[in-house]
C-alpha positions as CSV (number, residue, x, y, z in Angstrom):
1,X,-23.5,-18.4,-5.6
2,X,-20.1,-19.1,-7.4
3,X,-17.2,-17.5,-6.8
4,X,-15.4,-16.0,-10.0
5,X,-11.4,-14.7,-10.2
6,X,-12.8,-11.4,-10.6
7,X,-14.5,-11.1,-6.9
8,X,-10.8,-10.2,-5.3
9,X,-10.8,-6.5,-6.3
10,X,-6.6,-6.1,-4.6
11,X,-4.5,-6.7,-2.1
12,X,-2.0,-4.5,-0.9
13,X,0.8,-2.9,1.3
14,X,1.5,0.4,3.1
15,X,3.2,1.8,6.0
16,X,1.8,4.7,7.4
17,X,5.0,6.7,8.7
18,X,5.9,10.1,10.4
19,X,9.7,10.7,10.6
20,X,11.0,14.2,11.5
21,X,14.6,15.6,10.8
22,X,15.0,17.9,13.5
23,X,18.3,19.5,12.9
24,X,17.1,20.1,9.0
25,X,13.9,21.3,10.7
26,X,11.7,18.4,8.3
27,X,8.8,16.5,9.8
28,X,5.9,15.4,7.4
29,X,3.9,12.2,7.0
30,X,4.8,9.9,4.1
31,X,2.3,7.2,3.2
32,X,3.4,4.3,0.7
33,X,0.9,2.1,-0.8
34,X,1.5,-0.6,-3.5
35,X,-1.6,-2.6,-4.5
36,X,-2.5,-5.6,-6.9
37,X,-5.2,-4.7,-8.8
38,X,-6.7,-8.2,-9.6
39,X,-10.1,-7.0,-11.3
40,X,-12.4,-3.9,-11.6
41,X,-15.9,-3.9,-12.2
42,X,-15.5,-7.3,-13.2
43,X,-12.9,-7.2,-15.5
44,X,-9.3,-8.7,-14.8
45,X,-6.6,-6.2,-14.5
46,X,-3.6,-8.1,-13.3
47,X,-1.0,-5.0,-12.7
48,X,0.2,-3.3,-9.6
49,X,-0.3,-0.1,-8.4
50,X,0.6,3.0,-5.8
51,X,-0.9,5.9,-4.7
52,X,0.5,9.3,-4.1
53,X,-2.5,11.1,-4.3
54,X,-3.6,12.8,-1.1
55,X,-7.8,12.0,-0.4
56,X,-9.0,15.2,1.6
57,X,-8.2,15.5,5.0
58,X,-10.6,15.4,7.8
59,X,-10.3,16.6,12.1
60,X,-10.9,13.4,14.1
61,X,-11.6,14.1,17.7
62,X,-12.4,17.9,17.7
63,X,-8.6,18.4,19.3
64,X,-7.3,19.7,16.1
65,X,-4.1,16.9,16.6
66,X,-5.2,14.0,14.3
67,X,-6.8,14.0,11.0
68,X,-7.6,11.3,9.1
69,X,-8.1,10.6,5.1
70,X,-9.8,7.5,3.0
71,X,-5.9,6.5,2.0
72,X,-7.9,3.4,0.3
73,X,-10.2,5.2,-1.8
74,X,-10.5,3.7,-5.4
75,X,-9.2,6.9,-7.0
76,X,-5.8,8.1,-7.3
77,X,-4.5,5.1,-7.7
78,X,-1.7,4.9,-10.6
79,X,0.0,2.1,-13.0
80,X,3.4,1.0,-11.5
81,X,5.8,1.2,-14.4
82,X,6.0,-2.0,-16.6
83,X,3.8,-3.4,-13.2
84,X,1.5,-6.0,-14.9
85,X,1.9,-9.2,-13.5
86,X,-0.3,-12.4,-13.8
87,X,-0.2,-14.2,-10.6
88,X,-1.6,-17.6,-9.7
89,X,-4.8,-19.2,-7.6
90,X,-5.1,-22.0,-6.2
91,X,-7.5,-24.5,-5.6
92,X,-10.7,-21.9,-6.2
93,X,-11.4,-18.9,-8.4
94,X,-10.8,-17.0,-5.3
95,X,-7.8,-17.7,-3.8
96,X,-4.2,-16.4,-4.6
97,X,-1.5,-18.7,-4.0
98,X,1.4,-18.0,-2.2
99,X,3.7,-15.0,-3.2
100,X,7.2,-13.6,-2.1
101,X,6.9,-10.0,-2.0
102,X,10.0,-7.4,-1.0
103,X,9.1,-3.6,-0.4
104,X,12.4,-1.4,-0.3
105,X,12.1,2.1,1.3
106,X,14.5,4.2,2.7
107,X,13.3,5.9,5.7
108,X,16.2,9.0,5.4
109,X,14.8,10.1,2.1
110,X,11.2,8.5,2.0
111,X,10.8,6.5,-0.9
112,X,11.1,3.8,-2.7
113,X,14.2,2.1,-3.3
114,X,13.3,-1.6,-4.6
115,X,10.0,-3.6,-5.4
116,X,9.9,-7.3,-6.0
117,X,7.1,-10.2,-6.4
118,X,7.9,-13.6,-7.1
119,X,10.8,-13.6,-10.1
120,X,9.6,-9.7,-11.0
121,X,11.7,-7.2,-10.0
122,X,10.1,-3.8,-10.8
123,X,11.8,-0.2,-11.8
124,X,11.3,1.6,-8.2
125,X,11.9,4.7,-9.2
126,X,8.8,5.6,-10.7
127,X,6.7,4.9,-7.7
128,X,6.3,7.4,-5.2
129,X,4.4,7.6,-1.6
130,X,1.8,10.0,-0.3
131,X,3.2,13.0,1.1
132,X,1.3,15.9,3.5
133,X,2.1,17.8,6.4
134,X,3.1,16.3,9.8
135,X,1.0,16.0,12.5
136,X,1.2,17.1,16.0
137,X,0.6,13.7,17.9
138,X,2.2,11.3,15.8
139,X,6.3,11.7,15.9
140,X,8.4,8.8,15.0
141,X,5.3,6.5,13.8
142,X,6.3,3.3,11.2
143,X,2.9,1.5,11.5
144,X,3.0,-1.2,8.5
145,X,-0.2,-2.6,7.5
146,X,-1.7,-5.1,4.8
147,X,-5.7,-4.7,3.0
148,X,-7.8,-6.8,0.7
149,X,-10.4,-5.8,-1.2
150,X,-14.1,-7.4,-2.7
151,X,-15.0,-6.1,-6.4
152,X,-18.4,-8.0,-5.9
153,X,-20.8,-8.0,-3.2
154,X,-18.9,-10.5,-1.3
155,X,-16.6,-10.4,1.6
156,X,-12.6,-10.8,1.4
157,X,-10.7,-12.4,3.9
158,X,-6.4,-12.0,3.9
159,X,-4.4,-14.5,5.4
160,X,-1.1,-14.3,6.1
161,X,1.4,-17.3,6.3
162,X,4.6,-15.1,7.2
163,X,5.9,-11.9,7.3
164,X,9.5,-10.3,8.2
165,X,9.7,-6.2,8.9
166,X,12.9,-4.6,9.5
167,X,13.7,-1.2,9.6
168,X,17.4,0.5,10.6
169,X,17.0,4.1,12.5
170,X,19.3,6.1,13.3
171,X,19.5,6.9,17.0
């Protein structure tokens, strides 16, 4: 079986965050995602990608605290602004290189403020999280989190040579 350019479907970043602003009585659950959409259905795309569409929420547990969602479902996914990018493999069809990627978000308003990878800086201001009501058992979560995806029948593996998270809260 050969492996073909078009078998990485995306990688991607989120953070999966519940803040609350008590004194302006605020809490909900902000989700962003930004995704490189590499191919689909076989067919190179090349062009990033966020999601602010909510996927239907479900009860996990039968306590009524958590509920859950398919945050990585293929729809609702949408063009960043001016986000297509070709990006580079190395060695085999299958393998992106090495990248530098910067995610800006400002954790007092909830969105984004900057998005960089490699030389590209894009426009942030068209990108938007995920937003939906706060839950009951989650207060003051910042979870970040990485994903790869297969557009063929194969698996995808994500490796990870460094990464650098910093957040400032208030106290």
């Amino acid at each position: 079986m050969e492996l073909l350019d078009t078998d990485v479907r995306a990688f991607g970043f989120g953070i999966d965050l519940q803040m609350s602003d008590q004194a302006a009585g605020r809490a909900e659950r902000v989700m962003p995602h930004l995704r490189y959409l590499n191919a689909l259905e076989g067919r190179r795309q090349e062009k990033w990608q966020f999601k602010r569409a909510v996927e239907p929420l479900r009860d996990i547990g039968g306590s009524g605290k958590t509920r859950s969602h398919f945050h990585l479902a293929p729809t609702g996914w949408e063009d960043v602004p001016g986000g297509a990018q070709r990006l580079c493999y190395n060695e085999i069809a299958t393998k992106h290189n090495w990248y530098y990627v910067q995610i800006g978000f400002d954790l007092a308003t909830m969105s984004f403020t900057s998005f960089r990878c490699n030389d590209r800086m894009f426009d942030a201001t068209g990108i938007a999280p995920m937003r939906f009501p706060a839950m009951p058992n989650l207060w003051c979560m910042l979870n970040p989190f990485l994903f790869v995806e297969a557009d063929s029948g194969t698996r995808a593996f994500l490796y990870i040579d460094s990464v650098l998270i910093s957040a400032e809260l208030d106290a």
